[in-house]
C-alpha positions in Angstrom: 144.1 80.3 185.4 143.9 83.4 183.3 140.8 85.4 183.6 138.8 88.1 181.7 136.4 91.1 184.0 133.8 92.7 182.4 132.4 95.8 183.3 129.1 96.8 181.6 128.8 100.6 182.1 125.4 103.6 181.7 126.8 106.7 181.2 125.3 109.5 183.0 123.0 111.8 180.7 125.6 114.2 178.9 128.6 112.1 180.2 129.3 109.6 178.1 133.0 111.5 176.7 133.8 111.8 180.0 133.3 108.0 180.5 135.0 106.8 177.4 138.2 109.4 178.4 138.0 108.0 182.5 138.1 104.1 180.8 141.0 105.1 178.5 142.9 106.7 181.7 142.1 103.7 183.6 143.1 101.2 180.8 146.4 103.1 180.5 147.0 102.7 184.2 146.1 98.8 184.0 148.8 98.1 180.9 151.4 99.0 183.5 150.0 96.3 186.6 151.8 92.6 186.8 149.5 90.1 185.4 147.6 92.0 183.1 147.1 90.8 179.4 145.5 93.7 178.0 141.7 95.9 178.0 138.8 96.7 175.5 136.6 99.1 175.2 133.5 98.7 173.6 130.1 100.9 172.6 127.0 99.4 172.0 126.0 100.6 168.8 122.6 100.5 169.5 122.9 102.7 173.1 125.3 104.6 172.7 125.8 105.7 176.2 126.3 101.6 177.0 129.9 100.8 177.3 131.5 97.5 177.5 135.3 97.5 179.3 137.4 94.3 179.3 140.2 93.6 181.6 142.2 89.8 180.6 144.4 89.0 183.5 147.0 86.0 184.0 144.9 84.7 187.1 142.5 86.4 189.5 145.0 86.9 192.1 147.0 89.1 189.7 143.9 91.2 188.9 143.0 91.2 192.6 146.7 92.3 193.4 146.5 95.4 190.5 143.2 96.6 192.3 145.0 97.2 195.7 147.7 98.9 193.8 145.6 101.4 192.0 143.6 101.9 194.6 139.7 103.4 194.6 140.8 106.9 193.2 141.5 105.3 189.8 137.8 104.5 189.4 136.5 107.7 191.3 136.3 109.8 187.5 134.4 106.3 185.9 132.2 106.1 189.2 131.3 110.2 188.8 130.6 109.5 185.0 127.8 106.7 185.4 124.3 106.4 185.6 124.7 103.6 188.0 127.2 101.1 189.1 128.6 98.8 186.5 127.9 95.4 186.1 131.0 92.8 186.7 131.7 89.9 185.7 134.8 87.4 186.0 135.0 84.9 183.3 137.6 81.9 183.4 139.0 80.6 180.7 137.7 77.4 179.4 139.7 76.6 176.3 
């Protein structure tokens, strides 16, 4: 079943390019994984420092499977960037 993650994200005060660069690194890193169907970024236009990043996968297993590959380094800039840890969700498709 395909799936969509999303990661709700607080940039740290004065850290927020930092955030939005890490994300488009990471993004980058995911277009190259098996099973993935593309990422988002997104800024909420009333805070700013609140950013929205989207992963769509082919099935949770492939998403799973492209987390092992890139291992914890690749989030290690987006983890120094925030605020606090993000907030996940996985989300199935229905339709």
């Amino acid at each position: 079943m395909a799936m969509m993650r999303s990661y709700i994200m607080i940039a740290a005060p004065g850290q927020i390019d930092i955030l939005e660069q890490a994300l488009r690194e990471l993004a980058a890193k995911i277009s190259a994984c098996d099973g993935t169907e593309g990422t988002e970024l997104y800024q909420d236009l009333d805070h700013p420092e609140h950013l929205t990043f989207l992963e769509r996968w082919t099935s949770p297993e492939a998403q799973e499977a492209a987390g092992k590959v890139l291992g914890k380094e690749a989030f290690a800039p987006i983890m120094a960037a925030l605020a606090a840890p993000p907030t996940a969700t996985s989300l199935g498709r229905l339709i």
